[in-house]
N, C-alpha and C positions, 0 to 999 in steps of 0.2 A: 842260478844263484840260490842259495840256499835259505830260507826263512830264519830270520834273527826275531829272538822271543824270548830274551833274557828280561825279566823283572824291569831293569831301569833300563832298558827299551820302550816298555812297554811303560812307567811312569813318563820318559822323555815326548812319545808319541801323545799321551794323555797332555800332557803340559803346552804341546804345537795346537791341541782344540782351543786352547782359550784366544787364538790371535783370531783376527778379523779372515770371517770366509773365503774371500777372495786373496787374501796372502796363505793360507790354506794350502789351496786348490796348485798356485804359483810353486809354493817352496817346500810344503809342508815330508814330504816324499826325501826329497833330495836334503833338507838338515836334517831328517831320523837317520839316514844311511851316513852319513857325515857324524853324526856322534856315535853312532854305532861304533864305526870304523876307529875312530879314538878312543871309544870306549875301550875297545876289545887290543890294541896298539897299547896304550897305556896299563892293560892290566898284566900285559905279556913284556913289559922291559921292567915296568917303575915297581908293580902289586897293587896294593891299598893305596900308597900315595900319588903314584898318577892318577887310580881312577878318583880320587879324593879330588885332584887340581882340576880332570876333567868335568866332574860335577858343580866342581865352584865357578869355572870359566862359564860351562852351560847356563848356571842359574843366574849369574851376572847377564848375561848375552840375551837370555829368555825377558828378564826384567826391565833391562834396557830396552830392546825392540820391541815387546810387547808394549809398551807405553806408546812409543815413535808408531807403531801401526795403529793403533786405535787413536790415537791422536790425530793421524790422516785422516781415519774416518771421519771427525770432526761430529762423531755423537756425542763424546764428552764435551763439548765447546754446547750443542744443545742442554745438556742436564745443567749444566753451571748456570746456565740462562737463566732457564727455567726456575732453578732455587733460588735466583737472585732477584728474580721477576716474583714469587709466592714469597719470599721473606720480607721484599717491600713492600707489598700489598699485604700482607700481614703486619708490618711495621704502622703503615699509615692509617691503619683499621685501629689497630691498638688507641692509636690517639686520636682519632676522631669520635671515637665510638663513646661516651659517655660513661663511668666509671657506675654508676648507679641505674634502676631500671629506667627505663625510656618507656613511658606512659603514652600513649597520641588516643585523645579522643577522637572517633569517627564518628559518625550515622552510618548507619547501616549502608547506603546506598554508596559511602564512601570507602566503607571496607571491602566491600567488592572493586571498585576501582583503583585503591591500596595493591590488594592482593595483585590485578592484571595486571599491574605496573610490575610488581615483583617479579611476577611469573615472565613476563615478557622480558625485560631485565636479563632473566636467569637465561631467557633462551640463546637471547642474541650473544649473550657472552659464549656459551658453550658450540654455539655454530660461529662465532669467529674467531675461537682459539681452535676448533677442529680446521675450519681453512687454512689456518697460521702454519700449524703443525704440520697438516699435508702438504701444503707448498713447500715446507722446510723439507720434509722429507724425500720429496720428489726432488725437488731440485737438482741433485748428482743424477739420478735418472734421466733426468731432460735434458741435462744438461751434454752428458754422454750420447744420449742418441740426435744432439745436434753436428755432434762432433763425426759422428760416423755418416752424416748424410753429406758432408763436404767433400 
């Protein structure tokens, strides 16, 4: 069979990278040679206006399952979290936080104990949103290779 390398082949193929890897791998092969095939069908009965109708079906089709596959992947359902988890912790900082400067007299012996508090604070936050986050992301993986041991 022959190599097809017409221009909007070759945008159409570019436009199959933005879906999720593993739909990819799946389909990505078999819809380039399928729009090809109507590409090349529609430019050879209709002219300009099928490959016009061809493009518009594509880009409708691309639009719709591109959402429906990454929406499987359920990384968008993470990001929404995430902003909605940093906007209300942002929200409830806003009004608790004091609108003028926050002054706190220490001794000296207190600002060192101040700071380790902070500092310890900062860490255990950032080592348990890294565990939150890897568990989340693992999860399809564990979960997959529980499924393949059965």
């Amino acid at each position: 069979m022959a190599a097809r390398s017409s221009v909007a082949d070759i945008v159409y193929r570019t436009l199959l990278r933005l879906y999720p890897v593993r739909f990819q791998e799946e389909f990505a092969a078999d819809m380039a040679l399928d729009f090809a095939d109507a590409r090349q069908e529609a430019w050879l009965e209709e002219g300009w206006i099928g490959l016009l109708r061809v493009w518009l079906r594509a880009a409708s089709d691309v639009a719709r399952s591109l959402t429906l596959q990454w929406m499987r992947t359920h990384i968008p359902l993470v990001a929404v979290v995430s902003m909605a988890i940093a906007l209300s912790a942002a929200a409830v900082a806003q009004t608790l936080v004091p609108k003028e400067p926050f002054f706190v007299n220490l001794q000296p012996h207190d600002r060192d104990l101040a700071a380790l508090m902070l500092l310890t604070a900062s860490v255990v936050l950032v080592i348990a949103s890294t565990i939150i986050f890897t568990l989340w992301f693992l999860r399809p993986l564990l979960y997959r290779g529980s499924q393949r041991r059965r």
